[in-house]
ZADO-1210 file (C-alpha; in nm, 4 decimals, padded with zeros to 6 digits):
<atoms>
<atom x="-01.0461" y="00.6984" z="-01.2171" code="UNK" pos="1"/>
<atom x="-00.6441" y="00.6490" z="-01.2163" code="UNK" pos="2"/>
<atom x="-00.4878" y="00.3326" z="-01.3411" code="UNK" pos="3"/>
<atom x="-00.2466" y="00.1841" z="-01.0498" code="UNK" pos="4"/>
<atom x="00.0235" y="-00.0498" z="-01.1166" code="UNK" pos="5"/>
<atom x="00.2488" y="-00.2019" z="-00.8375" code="UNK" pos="6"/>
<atom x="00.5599" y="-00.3296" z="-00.8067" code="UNK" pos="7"/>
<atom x="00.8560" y="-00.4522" z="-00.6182" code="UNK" pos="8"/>
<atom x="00.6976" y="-00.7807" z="-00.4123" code="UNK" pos="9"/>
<atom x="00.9080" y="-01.1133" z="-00.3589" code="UNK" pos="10"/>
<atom x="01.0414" y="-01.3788" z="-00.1655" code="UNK" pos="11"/>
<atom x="01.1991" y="-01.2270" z="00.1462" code="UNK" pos="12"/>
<atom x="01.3224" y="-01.4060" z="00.4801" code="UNK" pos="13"/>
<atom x="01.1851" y="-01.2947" z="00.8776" code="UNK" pos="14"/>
<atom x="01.3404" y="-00.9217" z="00.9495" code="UNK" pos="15"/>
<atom x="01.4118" y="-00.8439" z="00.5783" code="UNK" pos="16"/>
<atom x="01.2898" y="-00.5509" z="00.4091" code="UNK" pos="17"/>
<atom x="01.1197" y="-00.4342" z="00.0910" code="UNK" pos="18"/>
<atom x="00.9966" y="-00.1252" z="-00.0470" code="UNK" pos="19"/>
<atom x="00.6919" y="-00.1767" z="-00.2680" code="UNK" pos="20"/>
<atom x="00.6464" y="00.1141" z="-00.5255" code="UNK" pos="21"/>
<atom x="00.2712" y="00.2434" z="-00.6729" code="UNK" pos="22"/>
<atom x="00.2889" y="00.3786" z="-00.9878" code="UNK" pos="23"/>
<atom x="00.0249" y="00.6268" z="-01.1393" code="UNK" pos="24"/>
<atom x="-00.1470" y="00.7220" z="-01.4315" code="UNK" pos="25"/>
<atom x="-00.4037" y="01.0465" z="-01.4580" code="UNK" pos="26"/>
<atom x="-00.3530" y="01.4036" z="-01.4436" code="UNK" pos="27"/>
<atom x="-00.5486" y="01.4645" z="-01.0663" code="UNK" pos="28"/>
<atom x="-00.3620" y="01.2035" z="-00.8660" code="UNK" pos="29"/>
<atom x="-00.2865" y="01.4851" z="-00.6345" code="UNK" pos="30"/>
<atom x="-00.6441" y="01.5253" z="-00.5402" code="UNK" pos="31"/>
<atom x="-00.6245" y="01.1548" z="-00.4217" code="UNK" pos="32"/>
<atom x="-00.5617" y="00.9659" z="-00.1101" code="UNK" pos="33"/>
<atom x="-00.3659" y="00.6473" z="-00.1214" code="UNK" pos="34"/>
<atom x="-00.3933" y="00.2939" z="00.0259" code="UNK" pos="35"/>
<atom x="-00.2167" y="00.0206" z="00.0842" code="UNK" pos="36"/>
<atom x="-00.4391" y="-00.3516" z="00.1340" code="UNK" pos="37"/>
<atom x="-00.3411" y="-00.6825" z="00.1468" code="UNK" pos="38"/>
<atom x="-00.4782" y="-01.0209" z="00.1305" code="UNK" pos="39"/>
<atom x="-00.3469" y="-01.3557" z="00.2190" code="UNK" pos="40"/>
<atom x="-00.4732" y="-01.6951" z="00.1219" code="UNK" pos="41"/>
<atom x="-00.8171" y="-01.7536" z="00.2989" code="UNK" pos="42"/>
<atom x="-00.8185" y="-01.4054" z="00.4379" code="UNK" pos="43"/>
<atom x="-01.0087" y="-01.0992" z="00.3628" code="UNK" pos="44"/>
<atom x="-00.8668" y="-00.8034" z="00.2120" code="UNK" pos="45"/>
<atom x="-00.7270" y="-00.6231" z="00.4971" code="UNK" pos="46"/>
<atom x="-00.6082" y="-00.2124" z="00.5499" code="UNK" pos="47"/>
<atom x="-00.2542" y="-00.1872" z="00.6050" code="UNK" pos="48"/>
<atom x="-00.1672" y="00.1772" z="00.5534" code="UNK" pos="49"/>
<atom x="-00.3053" y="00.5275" z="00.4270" code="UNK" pos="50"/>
<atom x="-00.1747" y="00.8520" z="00.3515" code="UNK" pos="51"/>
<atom x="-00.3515" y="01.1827" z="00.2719" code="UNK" pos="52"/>
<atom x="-00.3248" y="01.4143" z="-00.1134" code="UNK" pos="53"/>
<atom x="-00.0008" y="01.5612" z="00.0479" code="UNK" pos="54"/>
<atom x="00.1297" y="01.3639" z="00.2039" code="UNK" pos="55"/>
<atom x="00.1111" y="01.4994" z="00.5548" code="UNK" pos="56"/>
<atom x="-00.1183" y="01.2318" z="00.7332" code="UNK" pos="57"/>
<atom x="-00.1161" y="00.8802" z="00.7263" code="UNK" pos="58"/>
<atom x="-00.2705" y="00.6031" z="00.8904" code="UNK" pos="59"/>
<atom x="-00.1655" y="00.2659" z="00.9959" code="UNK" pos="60"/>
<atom x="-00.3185" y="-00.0992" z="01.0493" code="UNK" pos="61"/>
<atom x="-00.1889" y="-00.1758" z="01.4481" code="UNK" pos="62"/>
<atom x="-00.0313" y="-00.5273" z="01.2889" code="UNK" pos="63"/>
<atom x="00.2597" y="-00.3042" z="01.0735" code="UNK" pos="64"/>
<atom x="00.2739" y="00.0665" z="01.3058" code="UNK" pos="65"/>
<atom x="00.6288" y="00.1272" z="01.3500" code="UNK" pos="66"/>
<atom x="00.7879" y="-00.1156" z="01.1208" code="UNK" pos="67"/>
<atom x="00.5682" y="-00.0187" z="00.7771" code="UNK" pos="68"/>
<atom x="00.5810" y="00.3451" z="00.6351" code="UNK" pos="69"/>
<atom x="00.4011" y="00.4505" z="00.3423" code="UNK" pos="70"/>
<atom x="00.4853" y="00.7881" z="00.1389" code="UNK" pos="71"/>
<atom x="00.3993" y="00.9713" z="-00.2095" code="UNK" pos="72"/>
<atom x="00.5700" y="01.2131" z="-00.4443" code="UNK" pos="73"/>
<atom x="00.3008" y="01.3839" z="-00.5813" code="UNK" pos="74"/>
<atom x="00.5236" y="01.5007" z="-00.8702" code="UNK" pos="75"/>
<atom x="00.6193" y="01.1591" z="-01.0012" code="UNK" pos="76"/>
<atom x="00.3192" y="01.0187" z="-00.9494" code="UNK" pos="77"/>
<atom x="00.3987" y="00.7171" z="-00.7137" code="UNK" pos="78"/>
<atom x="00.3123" y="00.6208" z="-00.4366" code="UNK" pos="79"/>
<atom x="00.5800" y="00.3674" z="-00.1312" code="UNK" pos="80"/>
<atom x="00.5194" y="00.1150" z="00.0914" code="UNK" pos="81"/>
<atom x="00.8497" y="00.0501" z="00.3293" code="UNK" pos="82"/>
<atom x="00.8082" y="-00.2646" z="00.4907" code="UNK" pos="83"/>
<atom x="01.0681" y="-00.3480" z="00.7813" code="UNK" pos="84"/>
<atom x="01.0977" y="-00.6301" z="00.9878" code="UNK" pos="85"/>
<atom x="00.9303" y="-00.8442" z="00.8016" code="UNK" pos="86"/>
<atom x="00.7189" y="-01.1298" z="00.9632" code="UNK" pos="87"/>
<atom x="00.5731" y="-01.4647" z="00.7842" code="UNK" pos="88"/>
<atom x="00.2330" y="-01.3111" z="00.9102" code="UNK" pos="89"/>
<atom x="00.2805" y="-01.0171" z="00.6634" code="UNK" pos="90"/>
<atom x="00.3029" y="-01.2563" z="00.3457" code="UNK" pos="91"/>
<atom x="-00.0122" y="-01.1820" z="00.1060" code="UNK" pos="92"/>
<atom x="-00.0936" y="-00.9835" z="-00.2178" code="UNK" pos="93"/>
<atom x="-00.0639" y="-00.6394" z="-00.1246" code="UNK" pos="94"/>
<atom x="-00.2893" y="-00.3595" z="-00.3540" code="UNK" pos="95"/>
<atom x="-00.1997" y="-00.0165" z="-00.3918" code="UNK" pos="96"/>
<atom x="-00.5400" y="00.2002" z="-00.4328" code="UNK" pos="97"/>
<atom x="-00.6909" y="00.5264" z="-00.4743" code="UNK" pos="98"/>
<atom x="-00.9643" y="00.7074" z="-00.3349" code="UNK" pos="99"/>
<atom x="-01.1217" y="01.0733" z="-00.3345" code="UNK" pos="100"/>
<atom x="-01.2310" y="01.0724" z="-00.0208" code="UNK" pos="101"/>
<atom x="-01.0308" y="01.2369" z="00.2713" code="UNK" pos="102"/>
<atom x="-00.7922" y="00.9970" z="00.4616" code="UNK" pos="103"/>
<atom x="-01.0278" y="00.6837" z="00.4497" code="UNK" pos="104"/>
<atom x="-00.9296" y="00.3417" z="00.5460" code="UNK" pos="105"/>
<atom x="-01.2089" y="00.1389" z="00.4622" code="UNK" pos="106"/>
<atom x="-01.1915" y="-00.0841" z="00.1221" code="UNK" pos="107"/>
<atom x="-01.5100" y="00.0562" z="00.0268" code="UNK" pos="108"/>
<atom x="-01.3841" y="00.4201" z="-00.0031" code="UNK" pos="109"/>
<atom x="-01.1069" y="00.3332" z="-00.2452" code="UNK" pos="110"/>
<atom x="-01.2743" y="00.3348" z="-00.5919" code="UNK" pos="111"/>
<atom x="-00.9471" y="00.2760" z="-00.7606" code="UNK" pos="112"/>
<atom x="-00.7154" y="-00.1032" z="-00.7441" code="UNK" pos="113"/>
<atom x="-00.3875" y="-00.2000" z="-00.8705" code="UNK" pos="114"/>
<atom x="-00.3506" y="-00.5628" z="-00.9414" code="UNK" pos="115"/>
<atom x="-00.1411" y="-00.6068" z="-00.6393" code="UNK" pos="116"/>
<atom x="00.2059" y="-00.8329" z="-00.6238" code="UNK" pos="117"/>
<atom x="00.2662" y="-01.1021" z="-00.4192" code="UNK" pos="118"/>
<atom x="00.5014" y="-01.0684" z="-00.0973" code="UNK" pos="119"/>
<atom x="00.6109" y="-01.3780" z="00.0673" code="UNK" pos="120"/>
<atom x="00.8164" y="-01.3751" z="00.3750" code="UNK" pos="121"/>
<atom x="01.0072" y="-01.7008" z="00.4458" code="UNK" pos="122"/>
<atom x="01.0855" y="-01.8338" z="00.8200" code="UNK" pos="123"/>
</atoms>
């Protein structure tokens, strides 16, 4: 298990951007792969982005390809979410999580959840 705490969510108007930050706790987060999910209000917990133990493959929901780009530095433990061009559509909690598994996208593979932080994007 590693303990994920996220951080830099807020208010933010249409086309603004925000770089939401992961931070780690555990000796092995190396051997993980990381996630980013989100939820909004009536809405199931959705993928948004992936990225593999080093860093060399990610994924992408279609909603956020080319404007969303996740990374990790293994050696500070943290893992990035760069969101661009924001759109109202992307407001929602978004959770940073962990799994073992190889490049998975599905919310059941990820055994591991931060407590997420809110993003709101204003028209």
């Amino acid at each position: 298990q590693v303990q994920l705490v996220e951080s830099g969510g807020g208010l933010v108007q249409v086309g603004d951007s925000l770089r939401l930050s992961c931070a780690t706790s555990g000796r092995t987060f190396s051997s993980y792969s990381m996630g980013w999910f989100r939820q909004a209000p009536g809405k199931e917990r959705e993928f948004v982005a992936a990225i593999s133990r080093t860093g060399g493959s990610t994924a992408y929901a279609d909603s956020v390809k080319g404007r969303f780009a996740i990374s990790r530095d293994n050696a500070q433990k943290l893992v990035y979410l760069q969101m661009n061009s924001l759109k109202p559509e992307d407001t929602a909690v978004y959770y940073c999580a962990a799994s073992p598994l190889y490049m998975v996208t599905r919310a059941a593979d990820f055994g591991s959840w931060g407590q997420g932080t809110q993003v709101t994007v204003s028209a």
